[in-house]
Legacy VTK file of the C-alpha trace (Angstrom):
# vtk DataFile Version 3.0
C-alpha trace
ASCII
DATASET POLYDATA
POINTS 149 float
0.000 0.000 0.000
1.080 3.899 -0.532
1.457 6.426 1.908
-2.079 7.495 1.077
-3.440 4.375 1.763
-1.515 3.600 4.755
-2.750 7.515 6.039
-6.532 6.598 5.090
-6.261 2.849 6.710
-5.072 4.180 10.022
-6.792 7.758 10.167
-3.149 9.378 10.508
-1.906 12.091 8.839
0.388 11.612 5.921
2.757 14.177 7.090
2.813 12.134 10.503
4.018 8.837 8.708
6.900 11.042 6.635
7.893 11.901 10.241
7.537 8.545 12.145
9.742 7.406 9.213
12.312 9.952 9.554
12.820 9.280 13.337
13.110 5.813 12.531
9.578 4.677 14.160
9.034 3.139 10.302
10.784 1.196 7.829
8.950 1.161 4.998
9.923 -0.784 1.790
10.670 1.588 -1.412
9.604 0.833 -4.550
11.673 1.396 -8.517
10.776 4.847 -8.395
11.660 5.382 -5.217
7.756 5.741 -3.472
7.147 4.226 -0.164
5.514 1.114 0.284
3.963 -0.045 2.765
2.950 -3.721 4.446
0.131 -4.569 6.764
3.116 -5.201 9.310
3.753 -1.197 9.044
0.285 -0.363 9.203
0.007 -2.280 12.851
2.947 -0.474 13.473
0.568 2.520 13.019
-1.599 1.888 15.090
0.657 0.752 18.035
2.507 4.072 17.967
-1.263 5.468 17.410
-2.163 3.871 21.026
1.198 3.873 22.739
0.714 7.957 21.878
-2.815 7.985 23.272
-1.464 6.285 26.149
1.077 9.471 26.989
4.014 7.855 25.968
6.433 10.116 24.212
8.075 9.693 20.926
11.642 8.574 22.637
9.672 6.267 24.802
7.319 4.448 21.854
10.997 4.105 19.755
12.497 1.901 22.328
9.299 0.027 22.142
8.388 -0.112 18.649
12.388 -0.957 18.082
12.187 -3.651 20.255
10.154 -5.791 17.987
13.079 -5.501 15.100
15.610 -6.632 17.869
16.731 -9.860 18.672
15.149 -10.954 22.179
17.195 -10.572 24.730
17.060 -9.745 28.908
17.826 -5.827 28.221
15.750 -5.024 26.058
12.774 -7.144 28.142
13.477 -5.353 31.001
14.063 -1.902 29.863
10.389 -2.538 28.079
9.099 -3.761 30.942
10.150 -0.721 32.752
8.871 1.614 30.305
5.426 0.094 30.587
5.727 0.027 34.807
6.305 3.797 34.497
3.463 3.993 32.438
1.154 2.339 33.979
1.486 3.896 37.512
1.278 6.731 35.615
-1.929 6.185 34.019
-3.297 4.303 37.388
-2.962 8.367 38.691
-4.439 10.071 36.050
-7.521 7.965 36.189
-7.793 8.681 40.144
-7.662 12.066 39.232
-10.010 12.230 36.497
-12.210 9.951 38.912
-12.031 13.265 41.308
-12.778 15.660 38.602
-15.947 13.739 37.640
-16.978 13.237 41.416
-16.304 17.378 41.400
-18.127 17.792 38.405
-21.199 15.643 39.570
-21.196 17.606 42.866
-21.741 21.043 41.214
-25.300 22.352 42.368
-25.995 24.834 39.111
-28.849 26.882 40.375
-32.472 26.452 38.021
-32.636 29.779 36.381
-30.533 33.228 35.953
-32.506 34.846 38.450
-31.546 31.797 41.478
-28.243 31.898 39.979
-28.094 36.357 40.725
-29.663 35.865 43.778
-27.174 33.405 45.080
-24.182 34.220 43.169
-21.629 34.541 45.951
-22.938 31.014 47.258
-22.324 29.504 43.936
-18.947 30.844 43.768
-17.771 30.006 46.553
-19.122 26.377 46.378
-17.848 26.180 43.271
-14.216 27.647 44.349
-14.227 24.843 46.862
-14.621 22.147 45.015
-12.185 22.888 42.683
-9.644 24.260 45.266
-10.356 20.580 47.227
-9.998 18.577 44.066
-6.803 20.574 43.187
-4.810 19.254 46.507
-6.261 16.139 46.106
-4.467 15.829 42.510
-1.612 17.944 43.655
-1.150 15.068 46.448
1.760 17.445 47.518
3.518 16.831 44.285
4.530 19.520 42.041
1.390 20.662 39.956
2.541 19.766 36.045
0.653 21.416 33.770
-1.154 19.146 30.501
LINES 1 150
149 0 1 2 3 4 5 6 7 8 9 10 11 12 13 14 15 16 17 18 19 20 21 22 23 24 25 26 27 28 29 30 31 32 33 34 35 36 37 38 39 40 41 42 43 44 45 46 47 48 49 50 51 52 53 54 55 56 57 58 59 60 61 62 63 64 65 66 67 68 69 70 71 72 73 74 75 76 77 78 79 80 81 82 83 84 85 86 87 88 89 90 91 92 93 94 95 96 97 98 99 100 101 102 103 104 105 106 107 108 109 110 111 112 113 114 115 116 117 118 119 120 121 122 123 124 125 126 127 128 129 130 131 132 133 134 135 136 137 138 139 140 141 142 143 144 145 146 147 148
């Protein structure tokens, strides 16, 4: 398949699988006239730096694993794969607690039933409101520094 295919198959952008080639996250075959072709093998590729970027991994992070396959198996590479997705997954385990305390936050918001409630008790409703968030902050902030998305 062409780059256009491969883009279309995937839903990435052709410009993205130029630069996935260029910083060696693809291999693609090239054909006589020098066009890239792709296999199905690349277009799983695709898709697993398509997750693995969903998944917050950065670029450096998803070469080490997407080289790995290309490697010959051996107890490095296992284990610094294995650490990458450790890392990763306590990560994500936090993120989820903390979106679990945004949605609990959002849930909790009492939104009053018209403009004229909402005037009439405006102070109330920002302060709630300025609570909530200001709890759900320290919660996520866990005394950590804050790091910004």
């Amino acid at each position: 398949m062409n780059i256009q295919q491969i883009s279309k198959e995937a839903g990435i952008s052709k410009d993205a699988i130029r630069y996935y080639e260029k910083i060696g996250l693809l291999h693609p075959k090239r054909s006589d006239n020098n066009y890239r072709v792709f296999d199905q093998f690349d277009l799983e590729r695709v898709k697993m730096i398509a997750v693995l970027q969903y998944a917050q991994f950065d670029l450096k992070e998803i070469k080490v694993i997407v080289n790995s396959i290309d490697l010959p198996p051996s107890d490095e590479c296992n284990r610094q794969v294995a650490a990458l997705f450790k890392a990763k997954n306590f990560e994500l385990q936090k993120r989820i607690r903390d979106y679990q305390l945004i949605l609990q936050m959002v849930g909790n918001f009492r939104l009053p039933e018209s403009s004229e409630e909402f005037a009439s008790e405006k102070e109330e409703y920002l302060l709630q409101t300025m609570h909530l968030i200001s709890d759900v902050f320290a919660k996520i902030k866990g005394g950590e520094e804050w790091k910004s998305m």
